[in-house]
SESE-571159 format. One line per 4 residues: number of its first residue (from 1); for each residue x negated, y negated, z negated of N, C-alpha, C, O. Coordinates in steps of 0.1 Angstrom, whole numbers, m for minus. Atoms other than C-alpha are relative to their C-alpha. Layout:
N
NUM = X/Y/Z/X/Y/Z/X/Y/Z/X/Y/Z | ...
***
This chain:
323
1 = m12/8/5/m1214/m1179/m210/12/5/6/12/9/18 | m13/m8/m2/m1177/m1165/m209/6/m14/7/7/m25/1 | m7/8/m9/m1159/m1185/m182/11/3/11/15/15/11 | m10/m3/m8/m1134/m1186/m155/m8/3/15/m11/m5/23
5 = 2/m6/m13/m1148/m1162/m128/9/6/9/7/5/21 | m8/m2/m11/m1118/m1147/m112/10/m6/0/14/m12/m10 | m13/16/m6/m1089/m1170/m96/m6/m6/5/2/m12/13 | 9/6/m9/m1116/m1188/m80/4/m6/10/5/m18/12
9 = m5/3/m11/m1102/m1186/m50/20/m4/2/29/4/4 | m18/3/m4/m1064/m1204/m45/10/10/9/8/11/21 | m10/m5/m9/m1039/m1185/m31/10/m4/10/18/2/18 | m12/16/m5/m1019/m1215/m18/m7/m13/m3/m15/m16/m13
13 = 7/16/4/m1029/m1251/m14/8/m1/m12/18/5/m15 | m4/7/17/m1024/m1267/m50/7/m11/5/2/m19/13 | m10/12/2/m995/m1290/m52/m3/m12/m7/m15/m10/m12 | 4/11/7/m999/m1321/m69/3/m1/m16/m3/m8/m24
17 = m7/m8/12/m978/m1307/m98/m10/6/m9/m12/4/m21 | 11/m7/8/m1006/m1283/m103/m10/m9/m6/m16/m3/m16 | 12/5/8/m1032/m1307/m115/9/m8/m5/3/m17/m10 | m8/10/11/m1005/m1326/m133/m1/8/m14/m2/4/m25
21 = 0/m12/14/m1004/m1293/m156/m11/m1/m3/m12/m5/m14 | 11/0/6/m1039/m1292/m158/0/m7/m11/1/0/m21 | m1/4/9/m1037/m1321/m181/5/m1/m17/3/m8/m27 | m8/m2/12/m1014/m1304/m204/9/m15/m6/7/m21/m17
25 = m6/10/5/m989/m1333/m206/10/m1/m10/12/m11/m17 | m8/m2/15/m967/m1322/m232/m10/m2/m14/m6/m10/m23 | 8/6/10/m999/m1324/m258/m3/m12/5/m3/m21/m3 | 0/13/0/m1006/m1353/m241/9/m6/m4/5/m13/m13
29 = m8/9/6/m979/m1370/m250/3/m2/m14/10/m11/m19 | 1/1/16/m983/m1364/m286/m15/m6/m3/m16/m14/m12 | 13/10/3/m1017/m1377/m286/m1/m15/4/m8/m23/m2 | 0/13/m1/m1009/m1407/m265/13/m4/m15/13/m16/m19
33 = m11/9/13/m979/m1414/m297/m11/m4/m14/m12/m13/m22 | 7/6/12/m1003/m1410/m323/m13/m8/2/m19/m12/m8 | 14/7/1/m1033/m1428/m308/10/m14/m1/6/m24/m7 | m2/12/m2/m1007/m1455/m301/6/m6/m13/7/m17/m17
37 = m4/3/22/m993/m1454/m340/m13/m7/m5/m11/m18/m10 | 11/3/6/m1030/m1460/m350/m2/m10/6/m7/m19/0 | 4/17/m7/m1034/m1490/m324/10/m9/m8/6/m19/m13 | m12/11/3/m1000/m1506/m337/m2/m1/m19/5/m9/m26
41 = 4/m1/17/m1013/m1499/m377/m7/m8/2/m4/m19/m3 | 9/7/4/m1041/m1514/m373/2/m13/m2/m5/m20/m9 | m7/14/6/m1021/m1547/m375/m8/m10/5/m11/m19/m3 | 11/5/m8/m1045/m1562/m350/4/m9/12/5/m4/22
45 = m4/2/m15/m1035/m1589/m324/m12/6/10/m24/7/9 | 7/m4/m16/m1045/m1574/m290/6/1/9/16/8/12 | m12/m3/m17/m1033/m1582/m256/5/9/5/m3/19/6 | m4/m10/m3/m1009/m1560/m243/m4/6/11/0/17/14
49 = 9/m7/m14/m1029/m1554/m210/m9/8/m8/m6/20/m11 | 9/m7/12/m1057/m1544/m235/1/12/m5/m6/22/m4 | m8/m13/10/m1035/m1520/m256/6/10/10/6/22/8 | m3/m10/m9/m1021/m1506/m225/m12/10/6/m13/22/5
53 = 12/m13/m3/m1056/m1494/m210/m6/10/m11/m9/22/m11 | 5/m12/17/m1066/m1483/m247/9/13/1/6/24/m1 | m4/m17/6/m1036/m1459/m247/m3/10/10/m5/22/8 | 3/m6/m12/m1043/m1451/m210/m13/12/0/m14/24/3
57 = 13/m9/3/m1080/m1440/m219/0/9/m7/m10/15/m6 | 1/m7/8/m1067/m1420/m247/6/14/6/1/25/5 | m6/m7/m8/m1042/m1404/m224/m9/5/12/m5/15/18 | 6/m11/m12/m1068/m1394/m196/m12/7/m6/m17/18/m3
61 = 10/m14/11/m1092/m1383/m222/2/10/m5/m6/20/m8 | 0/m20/3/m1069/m1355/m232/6/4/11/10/16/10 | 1/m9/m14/m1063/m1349/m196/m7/8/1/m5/20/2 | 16/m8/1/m1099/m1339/m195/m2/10/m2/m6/19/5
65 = 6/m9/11/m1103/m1324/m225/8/12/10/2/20/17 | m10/m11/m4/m1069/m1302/m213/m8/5/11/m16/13/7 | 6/m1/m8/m1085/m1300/m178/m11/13/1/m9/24/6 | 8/m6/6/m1118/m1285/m190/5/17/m7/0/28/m5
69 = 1/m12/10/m1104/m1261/m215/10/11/11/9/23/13 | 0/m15/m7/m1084/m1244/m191/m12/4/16/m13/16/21 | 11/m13/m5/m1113/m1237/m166/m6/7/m7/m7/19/m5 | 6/m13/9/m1131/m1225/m193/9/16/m3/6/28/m1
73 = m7/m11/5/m1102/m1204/m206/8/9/10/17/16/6 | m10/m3/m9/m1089/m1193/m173/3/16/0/13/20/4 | 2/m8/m1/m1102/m1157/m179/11/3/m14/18/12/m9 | m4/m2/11/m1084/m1156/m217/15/m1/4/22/9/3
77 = m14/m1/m8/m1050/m1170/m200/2/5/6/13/0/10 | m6/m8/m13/m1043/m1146/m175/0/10/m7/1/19/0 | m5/m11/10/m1039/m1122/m203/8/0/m5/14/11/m6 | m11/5/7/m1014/m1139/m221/12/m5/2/11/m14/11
81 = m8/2/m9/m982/m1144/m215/6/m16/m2/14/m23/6 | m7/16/m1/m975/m1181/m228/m10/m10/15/m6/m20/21 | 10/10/m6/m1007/m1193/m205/m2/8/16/m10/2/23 | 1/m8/m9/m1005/m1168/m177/2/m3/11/m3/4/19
85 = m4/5/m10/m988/m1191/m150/m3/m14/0/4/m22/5 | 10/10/m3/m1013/m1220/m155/m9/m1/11/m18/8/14 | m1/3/m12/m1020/m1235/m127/m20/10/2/m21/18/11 | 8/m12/m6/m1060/m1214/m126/m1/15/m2/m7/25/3
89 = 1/m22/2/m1054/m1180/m139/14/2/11/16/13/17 | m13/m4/m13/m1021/m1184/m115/m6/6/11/m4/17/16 | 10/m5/m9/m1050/m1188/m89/11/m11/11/12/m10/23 | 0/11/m7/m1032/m1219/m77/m11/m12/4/m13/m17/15
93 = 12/7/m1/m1060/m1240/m84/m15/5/m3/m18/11/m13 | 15/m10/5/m1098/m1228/m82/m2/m8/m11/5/m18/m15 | 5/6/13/m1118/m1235/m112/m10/m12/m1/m13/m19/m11 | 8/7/m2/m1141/m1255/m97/8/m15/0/6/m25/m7
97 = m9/13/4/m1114/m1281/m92/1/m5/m15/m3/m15/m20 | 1/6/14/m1107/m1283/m125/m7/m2/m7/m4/m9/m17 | 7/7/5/m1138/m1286/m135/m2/m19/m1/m2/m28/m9 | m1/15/0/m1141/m1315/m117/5/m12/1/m1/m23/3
101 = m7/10/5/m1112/m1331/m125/m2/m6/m12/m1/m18/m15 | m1/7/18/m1119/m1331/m166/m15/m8/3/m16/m20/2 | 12/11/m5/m1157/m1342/m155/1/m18/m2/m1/m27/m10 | m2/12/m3/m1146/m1370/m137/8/m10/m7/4/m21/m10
105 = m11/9/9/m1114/m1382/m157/m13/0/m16/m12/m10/m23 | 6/4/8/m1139/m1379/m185/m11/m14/m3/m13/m22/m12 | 7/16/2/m1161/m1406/m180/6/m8/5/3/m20/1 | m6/12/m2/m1136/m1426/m163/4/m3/m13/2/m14/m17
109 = m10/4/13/m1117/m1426/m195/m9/m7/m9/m6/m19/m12 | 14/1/7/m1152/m1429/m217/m4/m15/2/m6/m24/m7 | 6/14/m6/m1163/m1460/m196/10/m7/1/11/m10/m11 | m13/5/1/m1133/m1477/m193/1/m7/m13/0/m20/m15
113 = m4/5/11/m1127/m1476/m229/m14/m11/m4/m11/m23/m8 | 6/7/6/m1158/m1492/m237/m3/m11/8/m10/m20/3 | 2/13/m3/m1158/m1519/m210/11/m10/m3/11/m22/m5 | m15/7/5/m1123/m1527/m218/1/m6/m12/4/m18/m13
117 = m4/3/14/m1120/m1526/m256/m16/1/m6/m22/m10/m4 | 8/2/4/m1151/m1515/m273/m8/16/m1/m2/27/m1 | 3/m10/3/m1176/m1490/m278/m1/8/m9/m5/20/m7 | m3/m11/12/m1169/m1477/m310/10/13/4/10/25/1
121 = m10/m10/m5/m1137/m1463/m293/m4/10/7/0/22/7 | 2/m9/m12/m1155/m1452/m265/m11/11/m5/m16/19/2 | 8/m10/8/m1176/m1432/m287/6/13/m6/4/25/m6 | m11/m9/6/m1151/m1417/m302/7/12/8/10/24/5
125 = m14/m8/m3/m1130/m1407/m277/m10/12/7/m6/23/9 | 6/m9/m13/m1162/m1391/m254/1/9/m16/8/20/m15 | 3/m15/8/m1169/m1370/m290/15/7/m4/13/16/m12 | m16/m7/4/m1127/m1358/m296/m4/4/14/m7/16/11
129 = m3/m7/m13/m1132/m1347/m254/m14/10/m2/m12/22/1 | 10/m11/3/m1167/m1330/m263/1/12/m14/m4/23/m15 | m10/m7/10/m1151/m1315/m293/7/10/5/4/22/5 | m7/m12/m4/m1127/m1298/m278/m3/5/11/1/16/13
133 = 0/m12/m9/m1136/m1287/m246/m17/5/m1/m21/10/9 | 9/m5/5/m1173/m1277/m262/m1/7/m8/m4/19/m7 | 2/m10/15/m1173/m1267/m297/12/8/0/11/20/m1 | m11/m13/2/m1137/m1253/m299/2/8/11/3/21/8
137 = m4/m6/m4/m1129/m1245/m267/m11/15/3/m9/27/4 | 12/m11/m5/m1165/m1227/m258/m5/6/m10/m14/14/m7 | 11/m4/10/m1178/m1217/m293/14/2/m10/14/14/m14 | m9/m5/15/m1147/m1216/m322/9/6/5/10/17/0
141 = m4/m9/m7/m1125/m1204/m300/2/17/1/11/24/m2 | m2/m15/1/m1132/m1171/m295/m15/5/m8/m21/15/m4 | 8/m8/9/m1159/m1165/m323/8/0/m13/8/11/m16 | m6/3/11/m1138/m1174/m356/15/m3/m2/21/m13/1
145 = m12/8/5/m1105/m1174/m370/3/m8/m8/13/m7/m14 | 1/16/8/m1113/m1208/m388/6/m9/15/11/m20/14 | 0/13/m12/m1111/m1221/m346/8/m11/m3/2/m22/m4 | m13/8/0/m1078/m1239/m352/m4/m13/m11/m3/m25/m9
149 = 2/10/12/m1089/m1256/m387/m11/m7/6/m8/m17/12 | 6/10/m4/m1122/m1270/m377/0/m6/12/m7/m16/14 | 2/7/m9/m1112/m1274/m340/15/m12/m1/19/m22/5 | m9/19/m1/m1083/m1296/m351/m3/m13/m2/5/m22/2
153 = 8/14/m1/m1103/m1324/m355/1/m4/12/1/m17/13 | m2/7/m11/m1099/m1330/m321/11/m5/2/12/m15/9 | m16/1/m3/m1063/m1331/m321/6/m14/m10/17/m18/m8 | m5/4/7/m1061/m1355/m351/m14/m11/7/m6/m10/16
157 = 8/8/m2/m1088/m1378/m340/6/m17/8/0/m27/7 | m7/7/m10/m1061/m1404/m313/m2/m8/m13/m13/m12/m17 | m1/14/12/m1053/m1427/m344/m11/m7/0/m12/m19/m1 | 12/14/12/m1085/m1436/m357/m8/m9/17/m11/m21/19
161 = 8/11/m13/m1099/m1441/m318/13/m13/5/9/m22/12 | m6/9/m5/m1067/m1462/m310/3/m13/m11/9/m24/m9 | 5/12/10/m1076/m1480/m344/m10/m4/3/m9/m17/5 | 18/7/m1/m1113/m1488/m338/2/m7/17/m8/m12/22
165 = 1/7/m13/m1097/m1500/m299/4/m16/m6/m2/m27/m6 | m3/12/8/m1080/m1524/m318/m2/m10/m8/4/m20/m10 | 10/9/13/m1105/m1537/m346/m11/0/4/m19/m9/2 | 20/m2/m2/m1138/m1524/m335/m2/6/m12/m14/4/m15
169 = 4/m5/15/m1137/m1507/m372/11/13/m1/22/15/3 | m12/m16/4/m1122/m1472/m386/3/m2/m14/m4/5/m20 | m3/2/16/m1108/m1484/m424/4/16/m4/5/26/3 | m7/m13/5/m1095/m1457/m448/13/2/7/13/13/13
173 = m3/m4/m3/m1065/m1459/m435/3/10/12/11/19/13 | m1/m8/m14/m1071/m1446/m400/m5/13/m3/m2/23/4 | 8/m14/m4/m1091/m1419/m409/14/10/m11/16/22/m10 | m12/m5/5/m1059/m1412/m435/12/13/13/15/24/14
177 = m7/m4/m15/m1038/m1407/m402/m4/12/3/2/23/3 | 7/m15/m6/m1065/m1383/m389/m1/11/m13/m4/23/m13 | m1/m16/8/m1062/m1363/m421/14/6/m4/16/16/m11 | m13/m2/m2/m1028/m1361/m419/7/13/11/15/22/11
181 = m5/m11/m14/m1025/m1345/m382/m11/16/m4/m7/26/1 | 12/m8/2/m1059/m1323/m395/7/8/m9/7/20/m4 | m3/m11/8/m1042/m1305/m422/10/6/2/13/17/m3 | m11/m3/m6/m1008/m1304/m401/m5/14/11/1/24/14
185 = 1/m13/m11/m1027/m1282/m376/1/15/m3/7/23/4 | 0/m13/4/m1033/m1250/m396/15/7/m1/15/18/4 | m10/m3/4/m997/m1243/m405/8/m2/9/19/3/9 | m9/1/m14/m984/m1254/m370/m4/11/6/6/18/9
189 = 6/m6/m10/m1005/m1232/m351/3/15/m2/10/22/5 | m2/m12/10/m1007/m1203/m374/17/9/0/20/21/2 | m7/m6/m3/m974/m1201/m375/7/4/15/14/14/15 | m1/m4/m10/m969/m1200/m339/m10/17/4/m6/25/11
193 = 6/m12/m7/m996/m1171/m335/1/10/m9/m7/19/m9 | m7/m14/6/m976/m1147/m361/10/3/13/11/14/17 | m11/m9/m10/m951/m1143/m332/m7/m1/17/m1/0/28 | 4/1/m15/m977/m1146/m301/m14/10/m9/m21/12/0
197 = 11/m9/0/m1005/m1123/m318/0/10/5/m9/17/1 | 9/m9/m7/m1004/m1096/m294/m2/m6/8/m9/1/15 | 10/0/m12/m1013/m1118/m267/m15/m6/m5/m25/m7/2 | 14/7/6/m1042/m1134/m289/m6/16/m4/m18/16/m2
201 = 12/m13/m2/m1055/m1097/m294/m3/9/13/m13/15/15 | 1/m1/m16/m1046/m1088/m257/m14/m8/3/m22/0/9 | 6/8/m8/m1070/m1116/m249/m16/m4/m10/m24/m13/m10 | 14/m2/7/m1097/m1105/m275/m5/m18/m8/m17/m20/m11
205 = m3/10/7/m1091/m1143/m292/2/4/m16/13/8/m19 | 0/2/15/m1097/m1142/m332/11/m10/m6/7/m20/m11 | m10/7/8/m1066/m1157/m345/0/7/m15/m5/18/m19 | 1/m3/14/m1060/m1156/m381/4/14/2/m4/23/2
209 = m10/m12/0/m1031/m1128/m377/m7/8/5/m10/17/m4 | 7/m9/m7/m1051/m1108/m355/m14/5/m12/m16/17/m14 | 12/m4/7/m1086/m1109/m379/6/3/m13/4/14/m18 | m3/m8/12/m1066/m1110/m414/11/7/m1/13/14/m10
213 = m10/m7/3/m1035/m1099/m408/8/m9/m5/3/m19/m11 | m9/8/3/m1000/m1116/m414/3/m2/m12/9/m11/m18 | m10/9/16/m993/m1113/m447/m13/m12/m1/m9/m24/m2 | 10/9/4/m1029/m1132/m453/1/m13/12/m7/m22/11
217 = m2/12/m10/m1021/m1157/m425/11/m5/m8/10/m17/m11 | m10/11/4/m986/m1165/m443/m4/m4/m12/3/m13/m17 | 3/3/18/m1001/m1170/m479/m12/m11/4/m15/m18/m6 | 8/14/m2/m1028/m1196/m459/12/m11/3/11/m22/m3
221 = m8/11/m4/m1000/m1215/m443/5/m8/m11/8/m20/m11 | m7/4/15/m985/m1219/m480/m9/m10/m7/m7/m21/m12 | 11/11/9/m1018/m1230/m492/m2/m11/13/3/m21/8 | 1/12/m7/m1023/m1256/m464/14/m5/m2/16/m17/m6
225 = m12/14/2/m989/m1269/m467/2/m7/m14/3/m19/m16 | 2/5/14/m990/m1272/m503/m13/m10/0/m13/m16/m11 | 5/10/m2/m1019/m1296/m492/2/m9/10/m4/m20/10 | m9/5/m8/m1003/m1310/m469/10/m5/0/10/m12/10
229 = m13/8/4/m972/m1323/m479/m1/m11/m10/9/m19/m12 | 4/9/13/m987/m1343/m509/m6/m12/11/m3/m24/12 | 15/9/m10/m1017/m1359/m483/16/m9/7/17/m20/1 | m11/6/m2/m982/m1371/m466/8/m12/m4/14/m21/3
233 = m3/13/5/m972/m1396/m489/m10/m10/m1/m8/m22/0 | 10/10/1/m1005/m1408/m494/1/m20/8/m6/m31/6 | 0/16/m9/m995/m1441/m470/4/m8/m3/1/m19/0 | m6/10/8/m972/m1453/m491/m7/m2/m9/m1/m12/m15
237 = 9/2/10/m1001/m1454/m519/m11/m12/7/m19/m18/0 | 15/5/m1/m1025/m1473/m500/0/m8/10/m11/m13/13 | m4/15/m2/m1006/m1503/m477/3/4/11/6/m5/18 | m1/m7/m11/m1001/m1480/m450/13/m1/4/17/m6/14
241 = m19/m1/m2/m961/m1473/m454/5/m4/m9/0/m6/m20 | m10/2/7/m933/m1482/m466/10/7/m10/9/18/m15 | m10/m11/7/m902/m1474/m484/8/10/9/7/22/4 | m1/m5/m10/m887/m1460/m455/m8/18/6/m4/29/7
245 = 5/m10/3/m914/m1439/m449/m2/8/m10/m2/20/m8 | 3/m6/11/m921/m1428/m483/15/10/1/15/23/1 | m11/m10/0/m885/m1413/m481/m2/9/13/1/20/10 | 1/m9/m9/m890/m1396/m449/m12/9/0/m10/21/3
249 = 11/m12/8/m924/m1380/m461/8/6/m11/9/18/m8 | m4/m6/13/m908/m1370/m494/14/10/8/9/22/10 | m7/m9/m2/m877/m1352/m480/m6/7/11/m5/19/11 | 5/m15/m12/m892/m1335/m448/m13/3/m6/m17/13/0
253 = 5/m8/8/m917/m1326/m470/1/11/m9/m7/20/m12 | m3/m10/9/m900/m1307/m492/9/11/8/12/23/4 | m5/m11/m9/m881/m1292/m462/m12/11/7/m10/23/11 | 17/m5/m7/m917/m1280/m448/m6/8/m10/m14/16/m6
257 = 7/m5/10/m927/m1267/m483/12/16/1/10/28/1 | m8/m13/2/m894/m1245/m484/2/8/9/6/19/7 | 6/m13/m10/m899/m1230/m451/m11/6/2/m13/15/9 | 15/m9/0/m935/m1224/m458/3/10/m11/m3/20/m12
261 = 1/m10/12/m922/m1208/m490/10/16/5/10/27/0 | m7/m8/m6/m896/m1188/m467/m5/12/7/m3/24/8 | 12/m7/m7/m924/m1179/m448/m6/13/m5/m6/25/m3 | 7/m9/10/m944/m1164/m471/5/8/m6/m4/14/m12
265 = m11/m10/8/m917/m1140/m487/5/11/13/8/23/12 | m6/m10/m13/m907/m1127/m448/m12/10/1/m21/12/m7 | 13/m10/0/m929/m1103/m435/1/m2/18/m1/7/25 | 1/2/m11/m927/m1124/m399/m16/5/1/m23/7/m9
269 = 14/m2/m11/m960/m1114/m377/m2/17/m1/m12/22/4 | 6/m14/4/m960/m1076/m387/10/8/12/20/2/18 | m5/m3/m9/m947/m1054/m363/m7/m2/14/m15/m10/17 | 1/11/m14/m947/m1057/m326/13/0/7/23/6/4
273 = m12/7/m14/m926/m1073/m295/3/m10/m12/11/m5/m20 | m3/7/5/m923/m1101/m313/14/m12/m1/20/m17/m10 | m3/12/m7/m908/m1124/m288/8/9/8/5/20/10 | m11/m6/m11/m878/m1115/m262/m3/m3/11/4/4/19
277 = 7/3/m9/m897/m1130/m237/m10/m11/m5/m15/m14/m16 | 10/7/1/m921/m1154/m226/6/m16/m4/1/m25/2 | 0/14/4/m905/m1186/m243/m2/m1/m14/1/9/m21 | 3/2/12/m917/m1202/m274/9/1/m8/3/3/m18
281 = m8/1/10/m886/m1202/m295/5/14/3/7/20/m7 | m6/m11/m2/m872/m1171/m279/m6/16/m5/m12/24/2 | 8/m12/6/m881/m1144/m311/9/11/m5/21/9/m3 | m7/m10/7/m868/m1115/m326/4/m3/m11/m2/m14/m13
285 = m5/m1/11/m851/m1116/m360/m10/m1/m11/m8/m9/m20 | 12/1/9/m885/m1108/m379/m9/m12/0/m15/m13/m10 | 4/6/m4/m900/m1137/m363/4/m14/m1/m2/m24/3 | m8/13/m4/m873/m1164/m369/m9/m10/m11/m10/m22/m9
289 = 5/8/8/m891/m1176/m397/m15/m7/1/m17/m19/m3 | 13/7/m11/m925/m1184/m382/1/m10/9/m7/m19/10 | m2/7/m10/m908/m1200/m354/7/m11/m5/8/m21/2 | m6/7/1/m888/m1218/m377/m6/m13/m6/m1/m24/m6
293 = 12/10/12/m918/m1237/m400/m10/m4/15/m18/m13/13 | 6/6/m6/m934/m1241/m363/8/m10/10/3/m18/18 | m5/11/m8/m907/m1260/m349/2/m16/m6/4/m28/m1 | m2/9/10/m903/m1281/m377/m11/m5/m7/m10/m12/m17
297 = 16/4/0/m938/m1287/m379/m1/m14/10/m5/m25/6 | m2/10/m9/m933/m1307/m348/5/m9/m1/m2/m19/2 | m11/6/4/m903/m1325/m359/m7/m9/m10/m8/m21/m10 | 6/8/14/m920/m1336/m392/m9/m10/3/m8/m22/1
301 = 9/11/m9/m948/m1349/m373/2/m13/6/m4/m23/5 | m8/10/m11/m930/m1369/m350/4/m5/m8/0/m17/m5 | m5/9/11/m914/m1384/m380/m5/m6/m9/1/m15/m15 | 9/11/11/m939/m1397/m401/m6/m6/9/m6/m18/5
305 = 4/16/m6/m958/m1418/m371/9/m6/5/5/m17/7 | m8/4/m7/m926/m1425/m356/4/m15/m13/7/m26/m9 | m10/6/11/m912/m1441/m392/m15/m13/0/m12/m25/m1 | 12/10/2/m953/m1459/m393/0/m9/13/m7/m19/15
309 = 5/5/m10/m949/m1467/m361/12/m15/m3/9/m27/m4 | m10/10/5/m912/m1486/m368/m4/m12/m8/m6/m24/m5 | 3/13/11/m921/m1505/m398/m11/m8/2/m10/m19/m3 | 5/13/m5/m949/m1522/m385/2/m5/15/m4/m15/19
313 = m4/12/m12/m935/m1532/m351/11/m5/m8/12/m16/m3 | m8/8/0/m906/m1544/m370/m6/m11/m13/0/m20/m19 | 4/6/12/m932/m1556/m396/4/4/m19/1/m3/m28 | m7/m4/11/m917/m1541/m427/m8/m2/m9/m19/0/m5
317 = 11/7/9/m936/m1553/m462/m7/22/0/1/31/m2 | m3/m13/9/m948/m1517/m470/m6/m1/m14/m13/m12/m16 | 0/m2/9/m954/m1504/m505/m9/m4/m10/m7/m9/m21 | 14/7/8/m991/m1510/m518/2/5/m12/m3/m2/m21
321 = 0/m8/18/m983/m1483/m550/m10/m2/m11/m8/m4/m23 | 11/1/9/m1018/m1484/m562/m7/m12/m4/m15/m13/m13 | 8/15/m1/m1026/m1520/m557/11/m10/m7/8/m22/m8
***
């Protein structure tokens, strides 16, 4: 099994900082918004003590997960330059720590959820933390450049578990939610690893760009957004969103479609030196366009649970198109 054997040993005691990173709190905090969209959809009274441990458990379950995937990956990171001053390939923290931090925070989170709220949740959340630091991180990962599409399921999964904390049930629309973030991932990711694929072939990782090559990476992103931007409105069809929303899917959708179509016409990922350094937005000229459909990738996201999240705290009727 391919793992994190060298950095082992610390070089420095670990700060408290360093295991803060372990968790990856920047994706945390996009998973605690959308698990907490899918608690406040579900349109469920639940005590706010209640609702608070639910998002708590969702938030230390992708501690974990994060936790986990970089011991595993510590050997893959220390090749690359976005992951290279993570706190174990730094060789601030051994790997063993981090093991058993995600361990531990895993079943706290796991148990928790299900004495707290319910076990459906707590089902859930242990299989989105066995998901990703199992199947994707140890197995799709670095055999397939599909990883990203079937291991997004992890990443879209917060909703439906912070719906089923709240109902004890997953309706259509929750799992809506989750096919929402699921088809957002390909075209997020993708485009980020046209302007970071030499460290994904530095680090012997199968990214699309790397196995088919960029032009065939930007003509997938087209075809997933072109599925993807329709699935988008779906909320407003089916009791989910509003008017509100419907307009905020409909125009940043069609902004997302015309930089996927921008995309696909550049000839971003070809070449190399992509990037002017080691920050994510900071690319070369060939590159702006990749960087531009993956920042706005972000943006879009945040805007459609943000607008679901509004209109049902302020209650808003929504639409009900087909009904």
């Amino acid at each position: 099994m391919a793992m994190a054997t060298a950095h082992t040993s610390a070089k420095a005691p670990a700060r408290w900082q360093d295991f803060v990173l372990l968790l990856k709190p920047r994706v945390m905090s996009l998973v605690v918004f959308t698990g907490l969209t899918g608690l406040v959809c579900a349109g469920h009274a639940i005590h706010p003590f209640l609702a608070a441990v639910a998002i708590l458990c969702i938030a230390v379950g992708a501690g974990a997960s994060a936790s986990l995937n970089m011991w595993y990956d510590a050997d893959i990171d220390a090749k690359m330059r976005r992951t290279r001053a993570r706190p174990v390939p730094a060789g601030r923290v051994q790997g063993a720590d981090a093991l058993t931090l995600g361990v531990v925070l895993s079943m706290f989170s796991v148990m928790l959820m299900g004495m707290a709220l319910n076990w459906l949740a707590a089902g859930l959340l242990a299989f989105t933390i066995f998901f990703y630091a199992v199947v994707y991180t140890v197995w799709l990962k670095r055999w397939t450049a599909q990883n990203i599409v079937i291991g997004g399921l992890a990443g879209a999964l917060p909703p439906v578990i912070g719906w089923a904390a709240a109902t004890g049930t997953v309706p259509l629309n929750a799992w809506l939610l989750c096919a929402i973030i699921f088809m957002w991932t390909p075209p997020h990711f993708w485009s980020l690893s046209l302007y970071t694929s030499e460290d994904y072939e530095k680090a012997g990782v199968p990214m699309m760009p790397v196995v088919a090559g960029a032009a065939s990476t930007r003509r997938q992103i087209l075809i997933y957004s072109l599925l993807f931007t329709p699935l988008c409105l779906a909320p407003a069809f089916t009791g989910l969103g509003g008017a509100i929303y419907l307009a905020v899917a409909a125009l940043g959708g069609l902004v997302f479609l015309l930089l996927a179509v921008k995309l696909v016409r550049s000839h971003a990922g070809e070449g190399r030196g992509l990037r002017n350094d080691d920050g994510l937005y900071d690319v070369r000229a060939g590159a702006k366009d990749a960087r531009n459909l993956f920042a706005f990738s972000i943006l879009y996201l945040t805007l459609l649970f943000a607008t679901l999240l509004g209109e049902h705290l302020l209650r808003l009727k929504p639409l009900e198109l087909l009904r």
